[in-house]
PDB file of N, CA, C and O in Angstrom, chain B, residues numbered from 101:
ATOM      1  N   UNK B 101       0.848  -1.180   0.000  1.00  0.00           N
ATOM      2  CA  UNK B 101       0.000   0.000   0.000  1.00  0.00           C
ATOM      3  C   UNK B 101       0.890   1.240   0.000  1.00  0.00           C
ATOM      4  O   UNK B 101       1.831   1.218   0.794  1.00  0.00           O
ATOM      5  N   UNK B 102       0.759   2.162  -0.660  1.00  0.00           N
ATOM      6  CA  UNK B 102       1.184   3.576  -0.765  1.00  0.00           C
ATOM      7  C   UNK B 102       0.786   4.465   0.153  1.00  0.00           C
ATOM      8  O   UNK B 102      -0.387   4.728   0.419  1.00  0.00           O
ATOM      9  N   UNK B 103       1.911   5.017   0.731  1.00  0.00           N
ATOM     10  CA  UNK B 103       1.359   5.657   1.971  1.00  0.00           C
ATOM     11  C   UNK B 103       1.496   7.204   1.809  1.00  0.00           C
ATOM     12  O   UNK B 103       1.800   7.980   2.714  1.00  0.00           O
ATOM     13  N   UNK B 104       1.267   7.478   0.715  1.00  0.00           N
ATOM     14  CA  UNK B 104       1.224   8.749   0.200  1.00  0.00           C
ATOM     15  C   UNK B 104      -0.037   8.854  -0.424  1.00  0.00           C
ATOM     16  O   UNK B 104      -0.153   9.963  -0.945  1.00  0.00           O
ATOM     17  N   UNK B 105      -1.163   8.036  -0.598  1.00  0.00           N
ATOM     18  CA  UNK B 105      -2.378   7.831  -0.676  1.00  0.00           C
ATOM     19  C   UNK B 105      -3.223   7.695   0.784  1.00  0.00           C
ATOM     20  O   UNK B 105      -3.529   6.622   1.302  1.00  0.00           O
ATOM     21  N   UNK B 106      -3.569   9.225   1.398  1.00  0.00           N
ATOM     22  CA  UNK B 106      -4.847   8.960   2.756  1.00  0.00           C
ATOM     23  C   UNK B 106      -5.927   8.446   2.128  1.00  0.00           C
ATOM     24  O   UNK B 106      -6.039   8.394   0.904  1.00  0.00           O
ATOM     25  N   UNK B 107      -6.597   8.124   2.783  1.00  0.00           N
ATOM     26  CA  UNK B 107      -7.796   7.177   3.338  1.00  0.00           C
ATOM     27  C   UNK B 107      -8.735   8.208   3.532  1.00  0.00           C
ATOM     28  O   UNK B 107      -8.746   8.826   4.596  1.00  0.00           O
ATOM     29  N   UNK B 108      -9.728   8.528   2.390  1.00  0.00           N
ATOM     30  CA  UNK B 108     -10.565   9.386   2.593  1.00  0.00           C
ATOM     31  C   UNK B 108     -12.173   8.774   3.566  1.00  0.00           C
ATOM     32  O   UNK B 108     -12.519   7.593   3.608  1.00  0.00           O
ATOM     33  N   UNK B 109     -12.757   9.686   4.099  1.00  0.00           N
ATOM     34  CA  UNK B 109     -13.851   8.694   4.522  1.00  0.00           C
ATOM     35  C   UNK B 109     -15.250   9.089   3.497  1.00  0.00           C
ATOM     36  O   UNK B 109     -14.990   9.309   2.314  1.00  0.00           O
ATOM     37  N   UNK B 110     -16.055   9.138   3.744  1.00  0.00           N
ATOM     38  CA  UNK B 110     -16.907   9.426   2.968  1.00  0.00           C
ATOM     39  C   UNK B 110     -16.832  10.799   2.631  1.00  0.00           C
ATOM     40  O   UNK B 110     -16.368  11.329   1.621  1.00  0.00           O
ATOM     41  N   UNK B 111     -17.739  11.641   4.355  1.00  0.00           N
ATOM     42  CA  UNK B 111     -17.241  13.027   4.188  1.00  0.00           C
ATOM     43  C   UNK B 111     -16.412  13.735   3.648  1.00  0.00           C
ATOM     44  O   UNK B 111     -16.755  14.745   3.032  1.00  0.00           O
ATOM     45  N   UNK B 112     -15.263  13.391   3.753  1.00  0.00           N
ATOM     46  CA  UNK B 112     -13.656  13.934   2.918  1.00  0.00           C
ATOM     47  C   UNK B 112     -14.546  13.920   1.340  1.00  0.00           C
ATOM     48  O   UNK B 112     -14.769  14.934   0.679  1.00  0.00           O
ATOM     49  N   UNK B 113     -14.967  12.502   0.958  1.00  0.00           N
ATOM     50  CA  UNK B 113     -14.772  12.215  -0.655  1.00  0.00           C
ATOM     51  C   UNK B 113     -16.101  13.384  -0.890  1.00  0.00           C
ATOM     52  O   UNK B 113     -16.081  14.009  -1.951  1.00  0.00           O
ATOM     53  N   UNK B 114     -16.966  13.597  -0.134  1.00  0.00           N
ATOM     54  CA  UNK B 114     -18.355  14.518  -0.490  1.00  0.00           C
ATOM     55  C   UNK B 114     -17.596  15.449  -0.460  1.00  0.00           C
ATOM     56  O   UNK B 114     -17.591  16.001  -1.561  1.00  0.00           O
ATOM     57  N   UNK B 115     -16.829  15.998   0.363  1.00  0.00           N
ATOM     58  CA  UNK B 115     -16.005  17.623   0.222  1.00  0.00           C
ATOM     59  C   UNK B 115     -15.144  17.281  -1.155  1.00  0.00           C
ATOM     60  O   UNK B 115     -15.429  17.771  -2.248  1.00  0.00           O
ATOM     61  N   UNK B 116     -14.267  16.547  -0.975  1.00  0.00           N
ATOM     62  CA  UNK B 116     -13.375  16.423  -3.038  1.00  0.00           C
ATOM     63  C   UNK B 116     -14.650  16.716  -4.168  1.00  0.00           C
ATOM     64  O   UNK B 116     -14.478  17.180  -5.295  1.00  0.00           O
ATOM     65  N   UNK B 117     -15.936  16.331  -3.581  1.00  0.00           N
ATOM     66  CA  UNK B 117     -16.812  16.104  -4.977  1.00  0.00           C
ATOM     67  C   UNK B 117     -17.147  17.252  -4.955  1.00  0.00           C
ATOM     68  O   UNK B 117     -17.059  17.711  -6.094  1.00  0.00           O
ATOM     69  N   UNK B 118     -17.676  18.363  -3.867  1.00  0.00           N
ATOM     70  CA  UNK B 118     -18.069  19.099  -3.934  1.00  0.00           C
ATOM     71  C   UNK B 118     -17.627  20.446  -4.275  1.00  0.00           C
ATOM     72  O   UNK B 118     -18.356  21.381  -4.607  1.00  0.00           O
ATOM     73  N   UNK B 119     -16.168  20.450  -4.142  1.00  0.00           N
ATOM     74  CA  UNK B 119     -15.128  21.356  -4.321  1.00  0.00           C
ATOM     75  C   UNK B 119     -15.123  21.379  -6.226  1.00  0.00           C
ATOM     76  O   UNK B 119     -15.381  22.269  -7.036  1.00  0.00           O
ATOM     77  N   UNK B 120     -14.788  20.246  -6.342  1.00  0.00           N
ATOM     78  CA  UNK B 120     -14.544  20.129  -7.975  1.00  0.00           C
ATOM     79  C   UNK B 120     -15.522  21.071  -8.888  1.00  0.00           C
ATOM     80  O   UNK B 120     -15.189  21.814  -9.811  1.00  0.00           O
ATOM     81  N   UNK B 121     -17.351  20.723  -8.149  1.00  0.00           N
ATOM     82  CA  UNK B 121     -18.459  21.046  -8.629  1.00  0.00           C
ATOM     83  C   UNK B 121     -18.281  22.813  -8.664  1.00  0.00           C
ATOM     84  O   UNK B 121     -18.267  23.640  -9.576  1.00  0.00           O
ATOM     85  N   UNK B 122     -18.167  22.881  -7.283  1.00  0.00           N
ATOM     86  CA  UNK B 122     -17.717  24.584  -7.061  1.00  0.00           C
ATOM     87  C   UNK B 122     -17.011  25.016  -8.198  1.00  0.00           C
ATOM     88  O   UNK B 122     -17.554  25.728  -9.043  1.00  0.00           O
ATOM     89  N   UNK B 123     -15.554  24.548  -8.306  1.00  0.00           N
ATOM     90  CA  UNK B 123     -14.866  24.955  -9.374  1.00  0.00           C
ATOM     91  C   UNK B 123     -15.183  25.119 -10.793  1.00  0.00           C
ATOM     92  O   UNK B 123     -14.857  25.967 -11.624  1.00  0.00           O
ATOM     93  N   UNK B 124     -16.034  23.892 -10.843  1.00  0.00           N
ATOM     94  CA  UNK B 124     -16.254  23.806 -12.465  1.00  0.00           C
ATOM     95  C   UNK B 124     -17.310  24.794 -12.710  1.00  0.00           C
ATOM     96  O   UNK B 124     -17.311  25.267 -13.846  1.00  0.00           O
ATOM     97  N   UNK B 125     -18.383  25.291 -11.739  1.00  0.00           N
ATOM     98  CA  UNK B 125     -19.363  25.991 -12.074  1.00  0.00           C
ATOM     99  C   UNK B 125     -18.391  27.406 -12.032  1.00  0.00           C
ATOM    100  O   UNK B 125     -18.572  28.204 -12.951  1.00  0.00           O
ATOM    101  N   UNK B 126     -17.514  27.689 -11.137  1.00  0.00           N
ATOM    102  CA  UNK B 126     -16.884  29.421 -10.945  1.00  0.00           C
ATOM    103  C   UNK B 126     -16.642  29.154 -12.411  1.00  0.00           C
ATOM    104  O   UNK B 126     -17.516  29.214 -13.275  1.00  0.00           O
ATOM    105  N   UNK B 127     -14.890  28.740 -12.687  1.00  0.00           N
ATOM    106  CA  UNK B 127     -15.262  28.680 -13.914  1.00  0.00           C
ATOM    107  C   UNK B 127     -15.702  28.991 -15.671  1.00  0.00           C
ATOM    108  O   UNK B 127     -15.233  29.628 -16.614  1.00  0.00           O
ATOM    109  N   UNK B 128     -17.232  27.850 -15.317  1.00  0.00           N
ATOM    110  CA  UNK B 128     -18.226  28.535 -15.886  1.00  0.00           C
ATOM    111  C   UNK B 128     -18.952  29.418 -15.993  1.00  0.00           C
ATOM    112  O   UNK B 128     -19.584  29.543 -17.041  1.00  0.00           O
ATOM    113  N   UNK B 129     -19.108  30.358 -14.906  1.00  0.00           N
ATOM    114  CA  UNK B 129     -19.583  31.782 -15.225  1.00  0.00           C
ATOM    115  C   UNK B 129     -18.168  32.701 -15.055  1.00  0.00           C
ATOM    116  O   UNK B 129     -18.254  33.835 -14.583  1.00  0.00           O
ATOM    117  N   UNK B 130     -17.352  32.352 -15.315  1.00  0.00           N
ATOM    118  CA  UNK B 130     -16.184  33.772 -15.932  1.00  0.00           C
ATOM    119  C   UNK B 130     -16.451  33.263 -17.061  1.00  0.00           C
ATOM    120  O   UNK B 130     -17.318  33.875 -17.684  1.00  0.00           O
ATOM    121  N   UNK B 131     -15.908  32.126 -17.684  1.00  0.00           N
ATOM    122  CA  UNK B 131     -16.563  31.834 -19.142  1.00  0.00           C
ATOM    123  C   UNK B 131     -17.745  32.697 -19.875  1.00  0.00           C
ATOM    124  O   UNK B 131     -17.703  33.108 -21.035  1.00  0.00           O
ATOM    125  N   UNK B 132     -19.003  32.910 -18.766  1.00  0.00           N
ATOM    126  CA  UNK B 132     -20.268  33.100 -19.337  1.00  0.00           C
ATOM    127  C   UNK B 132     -19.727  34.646 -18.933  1.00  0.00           C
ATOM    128  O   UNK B 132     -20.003  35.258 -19.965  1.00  0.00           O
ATOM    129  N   UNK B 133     -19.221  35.454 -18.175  1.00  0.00           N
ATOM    130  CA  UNK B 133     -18.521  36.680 -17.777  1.00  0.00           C
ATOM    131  C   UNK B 133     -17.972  37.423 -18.999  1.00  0.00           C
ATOM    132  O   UNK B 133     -18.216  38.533 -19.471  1.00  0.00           O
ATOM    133  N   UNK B 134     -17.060  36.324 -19.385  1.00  0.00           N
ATOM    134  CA  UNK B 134     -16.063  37.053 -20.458  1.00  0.00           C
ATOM    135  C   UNK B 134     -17.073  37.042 -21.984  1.00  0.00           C
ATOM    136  O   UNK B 134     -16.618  37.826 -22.818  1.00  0.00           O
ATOM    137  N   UNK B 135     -18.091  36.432 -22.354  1.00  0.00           N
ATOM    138  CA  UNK B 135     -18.750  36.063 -23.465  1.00  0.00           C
ATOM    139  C   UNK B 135     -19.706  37.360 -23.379  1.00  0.00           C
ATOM    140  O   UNK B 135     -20.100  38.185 -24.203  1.00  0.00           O
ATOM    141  N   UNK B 136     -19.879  37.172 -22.121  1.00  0.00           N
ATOM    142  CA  UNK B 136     -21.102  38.688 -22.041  1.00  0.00           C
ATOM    143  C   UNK B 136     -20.541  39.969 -22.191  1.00  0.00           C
ATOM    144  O   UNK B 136     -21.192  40.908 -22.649  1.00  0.00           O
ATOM    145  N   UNK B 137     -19.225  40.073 -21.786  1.00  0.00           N
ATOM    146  CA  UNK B 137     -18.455  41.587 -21.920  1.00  0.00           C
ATOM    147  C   UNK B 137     -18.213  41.535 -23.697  1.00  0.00           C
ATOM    148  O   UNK B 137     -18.253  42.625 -24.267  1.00  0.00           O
ATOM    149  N   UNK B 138     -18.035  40.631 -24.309  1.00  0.00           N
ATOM    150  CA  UNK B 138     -17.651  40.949 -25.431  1.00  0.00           C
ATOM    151  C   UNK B 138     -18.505  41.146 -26.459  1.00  0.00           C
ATOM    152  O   UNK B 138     -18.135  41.404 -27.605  1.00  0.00           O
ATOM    153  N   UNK B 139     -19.941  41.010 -26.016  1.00  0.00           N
ATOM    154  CA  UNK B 139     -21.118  41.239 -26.667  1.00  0.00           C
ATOM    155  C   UNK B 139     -20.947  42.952 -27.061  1.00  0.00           C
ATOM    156  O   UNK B 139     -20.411  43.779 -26.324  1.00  0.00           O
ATOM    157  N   UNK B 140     -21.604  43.250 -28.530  1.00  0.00           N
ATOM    158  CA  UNK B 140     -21.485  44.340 -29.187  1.00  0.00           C
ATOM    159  C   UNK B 140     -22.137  45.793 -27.905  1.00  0.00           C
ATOM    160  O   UNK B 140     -21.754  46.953 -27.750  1.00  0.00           O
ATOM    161  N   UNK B 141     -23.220  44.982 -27.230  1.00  0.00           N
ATOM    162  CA  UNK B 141     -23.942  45.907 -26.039  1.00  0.00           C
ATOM    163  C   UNK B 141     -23.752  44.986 -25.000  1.00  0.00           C
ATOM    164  O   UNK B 141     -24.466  43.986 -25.070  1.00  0.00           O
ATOM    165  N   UNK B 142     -22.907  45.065 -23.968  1.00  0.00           N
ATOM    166  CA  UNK B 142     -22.954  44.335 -22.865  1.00  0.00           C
ATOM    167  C   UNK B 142     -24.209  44.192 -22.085  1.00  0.00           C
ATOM    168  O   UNK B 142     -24.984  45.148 -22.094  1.00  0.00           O
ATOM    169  N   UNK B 143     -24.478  43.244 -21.487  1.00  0.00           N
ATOM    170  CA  UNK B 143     -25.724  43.397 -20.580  1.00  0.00           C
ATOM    171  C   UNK B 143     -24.656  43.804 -19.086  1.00  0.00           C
ATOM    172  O   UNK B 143     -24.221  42.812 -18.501  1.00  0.00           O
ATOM    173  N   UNK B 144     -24.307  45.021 -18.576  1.00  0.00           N
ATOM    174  CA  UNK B 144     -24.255  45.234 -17.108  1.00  0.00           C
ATOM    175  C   UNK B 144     -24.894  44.639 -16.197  1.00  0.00           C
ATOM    176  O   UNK B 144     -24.272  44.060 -15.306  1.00  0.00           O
ATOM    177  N   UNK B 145     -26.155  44.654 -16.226  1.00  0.00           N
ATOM    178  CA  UNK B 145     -26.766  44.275 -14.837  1.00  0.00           C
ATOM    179  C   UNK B 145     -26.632  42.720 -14.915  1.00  0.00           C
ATOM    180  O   UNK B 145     -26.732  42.157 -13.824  1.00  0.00           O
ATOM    181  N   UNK B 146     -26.388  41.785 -16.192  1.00  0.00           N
ATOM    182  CA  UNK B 146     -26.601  40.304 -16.070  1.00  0.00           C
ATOM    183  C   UNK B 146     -24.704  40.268 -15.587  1.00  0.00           C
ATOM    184  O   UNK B 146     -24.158  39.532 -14.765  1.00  0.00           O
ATOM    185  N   UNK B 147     -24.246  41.078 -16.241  1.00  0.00           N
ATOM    186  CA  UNK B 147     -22.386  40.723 -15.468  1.00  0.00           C
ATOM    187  C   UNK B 147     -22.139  40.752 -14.308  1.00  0.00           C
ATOM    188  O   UNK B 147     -21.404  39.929 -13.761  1.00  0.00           O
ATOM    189  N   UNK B 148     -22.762  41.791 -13.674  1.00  0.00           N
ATOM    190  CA  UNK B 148     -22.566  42.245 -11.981  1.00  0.00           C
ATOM    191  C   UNK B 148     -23.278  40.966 -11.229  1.00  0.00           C
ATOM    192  O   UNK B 148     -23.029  40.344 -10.196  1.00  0.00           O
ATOM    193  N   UNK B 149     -24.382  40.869 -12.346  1.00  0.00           N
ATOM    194  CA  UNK B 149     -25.021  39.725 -11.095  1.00  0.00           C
ATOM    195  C   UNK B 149     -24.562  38.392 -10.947  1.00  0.00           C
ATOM    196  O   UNK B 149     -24.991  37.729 -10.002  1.00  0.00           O
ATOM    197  N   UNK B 150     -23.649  37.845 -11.847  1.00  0.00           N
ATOM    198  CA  UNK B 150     -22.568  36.750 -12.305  1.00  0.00           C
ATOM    199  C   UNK B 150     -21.270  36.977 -11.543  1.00  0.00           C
ATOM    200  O   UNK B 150     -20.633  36.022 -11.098  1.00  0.00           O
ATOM    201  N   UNK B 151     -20.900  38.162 -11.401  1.00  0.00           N
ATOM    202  CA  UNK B 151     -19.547  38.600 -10.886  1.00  0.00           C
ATOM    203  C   UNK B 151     -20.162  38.234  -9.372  1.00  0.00           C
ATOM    204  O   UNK B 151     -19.738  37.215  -8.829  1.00  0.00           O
ATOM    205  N   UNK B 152     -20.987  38.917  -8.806  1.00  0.00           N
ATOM    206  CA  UNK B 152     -21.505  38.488  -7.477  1.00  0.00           C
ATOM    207  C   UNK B 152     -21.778  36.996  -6.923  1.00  0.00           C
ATOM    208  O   UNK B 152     -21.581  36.577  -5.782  1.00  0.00           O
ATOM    209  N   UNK B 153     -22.217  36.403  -7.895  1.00  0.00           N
ATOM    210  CA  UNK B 153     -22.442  34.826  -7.972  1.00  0.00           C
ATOM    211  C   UNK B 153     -21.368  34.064  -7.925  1.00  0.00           C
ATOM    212  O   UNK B 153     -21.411  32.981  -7.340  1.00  0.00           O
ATOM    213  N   UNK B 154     -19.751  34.707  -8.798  1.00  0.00           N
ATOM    214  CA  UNK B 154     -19.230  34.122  -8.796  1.00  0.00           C
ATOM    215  C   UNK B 154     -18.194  34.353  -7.658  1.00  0.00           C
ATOM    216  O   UNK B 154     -17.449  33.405  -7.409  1.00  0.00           O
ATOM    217  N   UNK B 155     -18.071  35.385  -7.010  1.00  0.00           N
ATOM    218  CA  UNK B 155     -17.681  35.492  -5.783  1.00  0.00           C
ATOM    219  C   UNK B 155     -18.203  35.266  -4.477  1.00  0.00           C
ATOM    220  O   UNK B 155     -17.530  35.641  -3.517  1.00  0.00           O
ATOM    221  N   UNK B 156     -19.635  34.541  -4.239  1.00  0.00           N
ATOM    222  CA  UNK B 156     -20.283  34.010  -3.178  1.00  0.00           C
ATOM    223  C   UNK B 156     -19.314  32.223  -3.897  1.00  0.00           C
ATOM    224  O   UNK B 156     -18.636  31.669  -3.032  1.00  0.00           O
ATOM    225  N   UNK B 157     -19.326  31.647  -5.064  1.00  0.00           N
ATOM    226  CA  UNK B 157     -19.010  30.543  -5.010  1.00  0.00           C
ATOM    227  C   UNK B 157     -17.717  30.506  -4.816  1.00  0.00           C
ATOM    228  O   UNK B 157     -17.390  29.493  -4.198  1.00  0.00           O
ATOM    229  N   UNK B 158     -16.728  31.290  -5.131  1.00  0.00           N
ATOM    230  CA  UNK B 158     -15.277  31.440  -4.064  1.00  0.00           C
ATOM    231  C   UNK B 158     -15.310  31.811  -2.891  1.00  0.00           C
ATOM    232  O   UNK B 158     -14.206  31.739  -2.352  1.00  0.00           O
ATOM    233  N   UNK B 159     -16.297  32.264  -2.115  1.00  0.00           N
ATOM    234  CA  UNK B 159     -16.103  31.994  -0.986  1.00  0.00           C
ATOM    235  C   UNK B 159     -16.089  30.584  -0.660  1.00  0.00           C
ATOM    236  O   UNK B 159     -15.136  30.032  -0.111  1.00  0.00           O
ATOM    237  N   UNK B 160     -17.027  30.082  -0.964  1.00  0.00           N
ATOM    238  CA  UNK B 160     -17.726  28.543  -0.790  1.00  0.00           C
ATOM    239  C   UNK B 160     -16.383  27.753  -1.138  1.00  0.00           C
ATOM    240  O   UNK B 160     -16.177  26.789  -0.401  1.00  0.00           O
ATOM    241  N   UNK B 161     -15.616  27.946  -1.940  1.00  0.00           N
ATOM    242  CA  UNK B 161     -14.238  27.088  -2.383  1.00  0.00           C
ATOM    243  C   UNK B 161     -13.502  27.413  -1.241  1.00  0.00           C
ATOM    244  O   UNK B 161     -13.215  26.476  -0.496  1.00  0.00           O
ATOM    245  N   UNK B 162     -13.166  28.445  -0.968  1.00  0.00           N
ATOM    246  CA  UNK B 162     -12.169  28.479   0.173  1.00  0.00           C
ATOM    247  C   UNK B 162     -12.303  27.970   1.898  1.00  0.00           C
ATOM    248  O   UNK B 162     -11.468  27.778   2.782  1.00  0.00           O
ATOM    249  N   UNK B 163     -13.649  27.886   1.836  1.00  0.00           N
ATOM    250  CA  UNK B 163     -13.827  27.510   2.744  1.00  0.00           C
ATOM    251  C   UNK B 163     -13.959  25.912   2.839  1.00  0.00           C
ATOM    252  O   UNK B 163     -13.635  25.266   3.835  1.00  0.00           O
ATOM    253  N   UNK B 164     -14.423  25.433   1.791  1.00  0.00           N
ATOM    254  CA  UNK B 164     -14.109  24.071   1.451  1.00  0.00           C
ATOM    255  C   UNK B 164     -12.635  23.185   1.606  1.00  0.00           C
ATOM    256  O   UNK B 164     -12.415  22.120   2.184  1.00  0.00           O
ATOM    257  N   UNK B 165     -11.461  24.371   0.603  1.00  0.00           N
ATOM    258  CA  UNK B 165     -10.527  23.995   0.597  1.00  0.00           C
ATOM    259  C   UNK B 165     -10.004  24.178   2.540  1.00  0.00           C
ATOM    260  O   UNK B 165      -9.655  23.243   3.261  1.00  0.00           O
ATOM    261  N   UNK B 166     -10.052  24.805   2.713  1.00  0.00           N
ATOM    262  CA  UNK B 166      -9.715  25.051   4.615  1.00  0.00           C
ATOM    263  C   UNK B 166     -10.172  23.782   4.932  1.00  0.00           C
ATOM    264  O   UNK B 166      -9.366  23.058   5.515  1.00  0.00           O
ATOM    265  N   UNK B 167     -11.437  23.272   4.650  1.00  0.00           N
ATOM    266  CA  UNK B 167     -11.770  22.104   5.605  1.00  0.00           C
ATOM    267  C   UNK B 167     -10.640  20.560   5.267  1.00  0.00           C
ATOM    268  O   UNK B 167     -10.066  19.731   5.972  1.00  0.00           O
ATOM    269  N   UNK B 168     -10.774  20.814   3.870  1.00  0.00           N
ATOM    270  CA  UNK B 168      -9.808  19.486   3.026  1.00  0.00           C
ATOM    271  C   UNK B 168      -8.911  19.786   3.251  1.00  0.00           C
ATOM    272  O   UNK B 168      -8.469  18.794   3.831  1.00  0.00           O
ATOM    273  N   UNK B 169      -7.903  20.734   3.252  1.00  0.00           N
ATOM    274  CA  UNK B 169      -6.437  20.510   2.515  1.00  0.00           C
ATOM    275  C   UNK B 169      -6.085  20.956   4.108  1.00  0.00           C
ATOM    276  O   UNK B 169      -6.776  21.757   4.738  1.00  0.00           O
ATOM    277  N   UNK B 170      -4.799  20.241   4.675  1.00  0.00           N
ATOM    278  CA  UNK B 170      -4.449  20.665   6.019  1.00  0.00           C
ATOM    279  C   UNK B 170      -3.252  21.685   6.301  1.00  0.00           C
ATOM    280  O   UNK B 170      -2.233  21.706   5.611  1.00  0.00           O
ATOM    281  N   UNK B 171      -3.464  22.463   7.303  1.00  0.00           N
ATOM    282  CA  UNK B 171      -2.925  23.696   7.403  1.00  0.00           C
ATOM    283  C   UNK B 171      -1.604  23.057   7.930  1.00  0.00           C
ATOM    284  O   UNK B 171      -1.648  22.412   8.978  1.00  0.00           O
ATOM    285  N   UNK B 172      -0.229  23.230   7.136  1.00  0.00           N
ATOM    286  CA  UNK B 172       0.820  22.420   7.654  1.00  0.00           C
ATOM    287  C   UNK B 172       1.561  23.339   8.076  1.00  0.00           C
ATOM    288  O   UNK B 172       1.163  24.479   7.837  1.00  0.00           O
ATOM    289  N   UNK B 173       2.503  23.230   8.624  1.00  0.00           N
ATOM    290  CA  UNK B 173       3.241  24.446   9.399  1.00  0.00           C
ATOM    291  C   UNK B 173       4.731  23.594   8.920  1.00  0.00           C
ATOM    292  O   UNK B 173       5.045  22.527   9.446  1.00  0.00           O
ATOM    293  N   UNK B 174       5.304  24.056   8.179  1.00  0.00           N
ATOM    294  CA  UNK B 174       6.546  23.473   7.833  1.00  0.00           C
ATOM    295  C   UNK B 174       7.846  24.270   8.600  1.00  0.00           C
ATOM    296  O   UNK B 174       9.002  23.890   8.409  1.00  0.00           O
TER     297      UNK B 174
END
């Protein structure tokens, strides 16, 4: 056995799944961010409200990542 492979328990693997999901959706709205700014008439109010969205879901990542990844003191 590789002991550079932990032993996730469930919880752990629901936080890995859930983190990923976070990510892939942030992401996806800078994707949908940058597509909307480059429109001939931007929609403002649909960017701000994406930019806001997408900074409530980085919060949600960082606080995720805090719970998973361990604070090492080297």
């Amino acid at each position: 056995m590789n002991d550079d492979d932990p032993i996730l328990s469930e919880a752990e693997k629901a936080l890995h799944a859930r983190l990923k999901e976070l990510q892939q959706e942030h992401a996806d709205l800078d994707a949908s961010i940058e597509a909307l700014g480059c429109m001939p008439i931007p929609d403002q109010l649909m960017i701000a409200r994406l930019k806001r969205k997408k900074l409530v879901l980085r919060d949600e990542i960082v606080k995720i990542e805090a719970i998973v990844l361990p604070d090492i003191i080297a």
